[in-house]
C-alpha positions in Angstrom: -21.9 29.1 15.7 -23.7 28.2 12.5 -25.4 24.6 12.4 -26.5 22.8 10.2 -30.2 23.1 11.6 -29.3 26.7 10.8 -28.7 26.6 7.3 -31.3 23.8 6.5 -34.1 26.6 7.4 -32.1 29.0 5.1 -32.3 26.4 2.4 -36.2 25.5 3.1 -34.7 21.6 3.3 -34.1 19.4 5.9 -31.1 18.8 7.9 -30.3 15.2 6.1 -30.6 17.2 2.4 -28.1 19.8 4.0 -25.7 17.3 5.1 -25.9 15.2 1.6 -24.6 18.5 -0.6 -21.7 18.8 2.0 -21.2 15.3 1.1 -21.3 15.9 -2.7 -23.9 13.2 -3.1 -24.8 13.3 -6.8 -28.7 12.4 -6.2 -29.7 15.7 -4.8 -31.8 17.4 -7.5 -29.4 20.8 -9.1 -32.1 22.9 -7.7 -32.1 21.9 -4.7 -28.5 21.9 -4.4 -28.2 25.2 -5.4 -30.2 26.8 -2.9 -28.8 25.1 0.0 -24.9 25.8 -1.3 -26.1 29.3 -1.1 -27.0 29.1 2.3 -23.9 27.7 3.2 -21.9 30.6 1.5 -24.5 33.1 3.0 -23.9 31.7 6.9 -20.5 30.5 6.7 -21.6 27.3 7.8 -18.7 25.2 8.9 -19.1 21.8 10.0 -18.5 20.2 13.8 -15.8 17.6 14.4 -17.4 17.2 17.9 -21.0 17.0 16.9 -20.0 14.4 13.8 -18.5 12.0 16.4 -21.6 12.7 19.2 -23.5 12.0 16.2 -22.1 8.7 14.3 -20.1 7.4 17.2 -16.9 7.8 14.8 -14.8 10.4 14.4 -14.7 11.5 10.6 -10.9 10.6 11.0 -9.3 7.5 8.1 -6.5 5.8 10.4 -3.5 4.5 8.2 -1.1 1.9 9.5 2.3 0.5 7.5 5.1 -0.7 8.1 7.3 2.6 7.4 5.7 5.6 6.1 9.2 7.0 4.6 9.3 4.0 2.2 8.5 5.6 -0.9 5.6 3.1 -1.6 3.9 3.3 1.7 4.4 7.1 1.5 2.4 7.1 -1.7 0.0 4.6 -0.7 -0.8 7.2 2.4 -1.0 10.3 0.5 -3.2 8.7 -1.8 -5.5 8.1 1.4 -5.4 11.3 2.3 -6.4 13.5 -0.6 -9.7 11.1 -1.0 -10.5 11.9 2.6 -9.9 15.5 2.4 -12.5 15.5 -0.7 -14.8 14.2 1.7 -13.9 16.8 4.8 -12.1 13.4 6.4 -8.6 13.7 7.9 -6.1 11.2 8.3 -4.0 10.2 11.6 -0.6 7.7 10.7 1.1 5.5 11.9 4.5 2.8 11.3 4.6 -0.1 12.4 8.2 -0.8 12.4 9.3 -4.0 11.7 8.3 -5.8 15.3 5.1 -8.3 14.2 4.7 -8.2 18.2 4.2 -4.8 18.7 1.7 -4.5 15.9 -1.3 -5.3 17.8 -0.4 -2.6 20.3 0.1 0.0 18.0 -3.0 -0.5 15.9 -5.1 -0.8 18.6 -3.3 2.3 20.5 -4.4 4.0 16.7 -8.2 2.4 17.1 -8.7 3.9 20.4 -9.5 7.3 18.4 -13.1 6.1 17.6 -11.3 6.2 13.5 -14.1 5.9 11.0 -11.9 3.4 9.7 -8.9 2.0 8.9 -6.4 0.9 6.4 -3.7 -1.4 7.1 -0.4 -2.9 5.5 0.0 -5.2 8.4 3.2 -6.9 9.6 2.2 -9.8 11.6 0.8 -12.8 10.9 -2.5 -12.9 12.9 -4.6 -9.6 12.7 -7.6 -11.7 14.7 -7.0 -8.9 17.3 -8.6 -6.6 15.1 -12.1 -8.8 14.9 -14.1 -6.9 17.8 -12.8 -3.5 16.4 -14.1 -4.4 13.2 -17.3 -4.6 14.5 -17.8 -0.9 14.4 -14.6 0.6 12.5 -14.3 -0.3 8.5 -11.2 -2.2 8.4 -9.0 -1.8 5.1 -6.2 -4.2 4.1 -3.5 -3.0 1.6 -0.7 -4.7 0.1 -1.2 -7.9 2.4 -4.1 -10.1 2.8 -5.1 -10.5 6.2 -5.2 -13.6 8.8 -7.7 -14.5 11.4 -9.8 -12.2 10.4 -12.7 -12.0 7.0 -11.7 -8.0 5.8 -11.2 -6.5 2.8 -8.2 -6.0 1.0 -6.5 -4.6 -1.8 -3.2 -6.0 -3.0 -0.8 -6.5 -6.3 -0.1 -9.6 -8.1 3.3 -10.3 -6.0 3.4 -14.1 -7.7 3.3 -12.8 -11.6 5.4 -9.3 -10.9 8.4 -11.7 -9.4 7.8 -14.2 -12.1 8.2 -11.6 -14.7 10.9 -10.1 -13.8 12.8 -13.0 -13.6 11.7 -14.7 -17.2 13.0 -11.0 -18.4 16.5 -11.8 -16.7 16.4 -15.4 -18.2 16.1 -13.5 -21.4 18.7 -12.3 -21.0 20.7 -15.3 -21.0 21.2 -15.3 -17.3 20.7 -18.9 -15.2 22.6 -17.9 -12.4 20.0 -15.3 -10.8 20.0 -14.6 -6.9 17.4 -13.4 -5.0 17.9 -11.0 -2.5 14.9 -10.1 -0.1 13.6 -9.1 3.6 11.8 -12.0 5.0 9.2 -14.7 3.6 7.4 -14.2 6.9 5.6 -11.1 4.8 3.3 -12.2 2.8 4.4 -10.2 -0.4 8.1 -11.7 0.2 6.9 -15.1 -0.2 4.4 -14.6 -2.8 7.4 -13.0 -5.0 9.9 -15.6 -3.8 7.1 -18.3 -5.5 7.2 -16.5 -8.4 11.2 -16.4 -8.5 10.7 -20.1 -8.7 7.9 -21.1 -10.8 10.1 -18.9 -13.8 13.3 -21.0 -13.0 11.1 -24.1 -13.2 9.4 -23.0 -16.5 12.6 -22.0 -17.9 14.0 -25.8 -16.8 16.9 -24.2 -14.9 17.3 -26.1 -11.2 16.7 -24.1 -8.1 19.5 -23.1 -6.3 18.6 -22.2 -2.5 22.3 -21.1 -1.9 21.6 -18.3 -4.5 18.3 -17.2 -2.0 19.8 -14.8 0.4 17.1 -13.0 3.3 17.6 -10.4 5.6 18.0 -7.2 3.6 16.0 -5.0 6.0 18.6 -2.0 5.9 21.6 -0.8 3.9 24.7 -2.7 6.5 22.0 -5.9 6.0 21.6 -5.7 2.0 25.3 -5.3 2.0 26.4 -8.5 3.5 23.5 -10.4 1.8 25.2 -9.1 -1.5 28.2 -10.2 -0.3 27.4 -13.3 0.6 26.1 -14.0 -3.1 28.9 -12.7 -4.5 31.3 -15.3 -2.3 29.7 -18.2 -3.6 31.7 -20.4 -6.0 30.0 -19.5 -9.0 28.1 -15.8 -8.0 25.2 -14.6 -9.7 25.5 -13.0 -13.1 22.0 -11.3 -12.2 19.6 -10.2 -9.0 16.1 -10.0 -8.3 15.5 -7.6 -5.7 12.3 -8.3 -3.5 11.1 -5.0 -2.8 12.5 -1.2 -3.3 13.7 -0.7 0.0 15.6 -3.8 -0.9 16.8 -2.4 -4.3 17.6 1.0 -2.8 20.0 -0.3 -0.1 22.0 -2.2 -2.6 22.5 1.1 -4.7 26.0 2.0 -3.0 27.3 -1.5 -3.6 26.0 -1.6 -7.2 28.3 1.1 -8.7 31.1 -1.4 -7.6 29.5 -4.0 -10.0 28.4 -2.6 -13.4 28.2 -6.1 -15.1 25.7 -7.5 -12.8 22.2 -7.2 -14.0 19.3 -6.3 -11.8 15.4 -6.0 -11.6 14.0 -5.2 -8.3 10.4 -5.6 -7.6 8.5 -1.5 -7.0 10.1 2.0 -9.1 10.7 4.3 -6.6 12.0 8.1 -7.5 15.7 8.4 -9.3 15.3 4.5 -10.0 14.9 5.7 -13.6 18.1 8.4 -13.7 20.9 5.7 -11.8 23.4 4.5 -13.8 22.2 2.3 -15.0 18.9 2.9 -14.8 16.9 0.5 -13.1 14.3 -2.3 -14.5 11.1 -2.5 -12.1 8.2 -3.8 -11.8 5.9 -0.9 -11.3 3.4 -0.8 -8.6 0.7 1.0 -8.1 0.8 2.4 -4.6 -1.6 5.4 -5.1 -4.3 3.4 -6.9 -3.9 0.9 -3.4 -4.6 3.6 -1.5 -7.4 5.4 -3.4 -9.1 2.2 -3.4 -8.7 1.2 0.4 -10.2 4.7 1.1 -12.9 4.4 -1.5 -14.0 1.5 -0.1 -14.2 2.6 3.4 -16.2 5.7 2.2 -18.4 3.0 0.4 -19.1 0.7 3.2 -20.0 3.9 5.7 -22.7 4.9 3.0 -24.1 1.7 2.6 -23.5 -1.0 5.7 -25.8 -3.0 4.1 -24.0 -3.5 0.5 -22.1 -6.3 -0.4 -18.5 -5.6 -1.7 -16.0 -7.7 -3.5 -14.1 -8.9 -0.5 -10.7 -8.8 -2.1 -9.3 -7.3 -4.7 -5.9 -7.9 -6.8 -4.3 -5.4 -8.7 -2.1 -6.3 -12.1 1.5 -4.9 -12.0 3.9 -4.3 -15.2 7.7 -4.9 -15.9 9.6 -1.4 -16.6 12.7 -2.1 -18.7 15.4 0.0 -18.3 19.3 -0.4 -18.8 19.9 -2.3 -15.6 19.5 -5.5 -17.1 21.3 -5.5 -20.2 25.0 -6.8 -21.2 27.9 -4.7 -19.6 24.9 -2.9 -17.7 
């Protein structure tokens, strides 16, 4: 088999020179470059797995750990990570975490075990301090949620001014009676858009009304009866903020059933623009979360030394569509 040894004599460079044009690093002189792309072409060189991870100590594997990779968002997020490491001859191992904060620990580390080159993260829990002696000698990637108990990077959205948005858009409207139906404020993005929700009611001088908070949408039977429960209160919502698009997607079925309510759901996801009515969002940026958490993985292996902008938030943008206007 053809090594790199191999094709560096072709070339007339060394090894390291060889294994920086597989790399695409831009500082290698065109020359240069050209002769030792030749050589790879002329001996078919194709690199080792085995001898990478002998070599480093890593595998040249990202890990990439959510809570549910068939949510549209964290399915984006992923695929996002994956096409960066495949320009860089990286593949990508997944994982979900469910929705368990206990078992997240178990998993990860299960994930870890791989020697990953590194990682990226949404987590669930709210102590990743587990992860510290990993960290040590796997890049560790936060997405989406900050971390605790441990000093990582991280790459999230603005949750507070996304939630606040939306809601000043609803108040627009001429709606004070909005409800706000989420997961959990035990995730940090739940809570960061349930502050939002509040500081808009409080700029727009209409009182906070915690019977109008409903939790516990985690499913389509759950988002149901938190709808329900909203809509059993003395005087129900004219209008809903939904927390998150897995939120906003379970409600859909019960929607249909109540064209006059007005909606805006924090994250798009796909057909949210061809309901009817069609849906106001704020947009995310899933793919531009996961470029970035791969980026900077790719980033720190190049340069361990280099200090990086520890963490990093992302601006989001209302979407207005039909959902939200009179009569829907």
């Amino acid at each position: 088999m053809t090594t790199m040894r191999d094709v560096a004599r072709r070339a007339g460079v060394s090894a390291k020179t060889v294994s920086r044009v597989f790399n695409h690093d831009p500082h290698v002189s065109p020359g240069t470059k050209a002769r030792v792309e030749a050589a790879l072409r002329e001996l078919n060189y194709v690199p080792s797995t085995l001898s990478t991870t002998f070599r480093t100590g890593r595998a040249p594997v990202i890990g990439v750990a959510v809570p549910d990779i068939a949510d549209p968002f964290f399915g984006a997020l992923a695929k996002a990570v994956e096409a960066l490491a495949a320009r860089h001859a990286m593949s990508v191992v997944m994982t979900s975490l469910g929705e368990d904060p206990s078992r997240e620990p178990a998993i990860v580390q299960s994930l870890l075990r791989q020697s990953l080159s590194g990682l990226v993260i949404a987590p669930i829990a709210g102590d990743q301090s587990y992860l510290e002696a990993w960290a040590q000698h796997t890049q560790v990637v936060f997405v989406d949620r900050r971390p605790s108990g441990i000093v990582a990077d991280s790459f999230t959205e603005d949750d507070h001014a996304g939630a606040r948005v939306a809601t000043e858009h609803l108040v627009g409207h001429g709606h004070v009676r909005i409800g706000f139906l989420g997961d959990s404020t035990a995730i940090p993005t739940s809570r960061g858009r349930l502050q939002g929700y509040r500081a808009a009611l409080l700029d727009s001088a209409i009182a906070y009304d915690e019977s109008l908070v409903v939790l516990g949408a985690m499913d389509r039977p759950s988002a149901a009866a938190a709808f329900a429960a909203l809509q059993h209160l003395e005087a129900p919502p004219t209008a809903i903020f939904t927390s998150n698009a897995r939120v906003t997607m379970s409600l859909v079925p019960v929607l249909h059933a109540h064209r006059g309510l007005a909606l805006a759901g924090f994250g798009d996801f796909p057909m949210a623009d061809v309901l009817e009515p069609s849906l106001t969002v704020i947009d995310q940026d899933p793919a531009a979360l996961g470029t970035l958490a791969a980026q900077r993985i790719l980033d720190r292996l190049a340069h361990p030394q280099r200090r990086f902008r520890r963490h990093t938030v992302l601006p989001v943008q209302l979407v207005e569509r039909r959902s939200c206007l009179p009569n829907g």
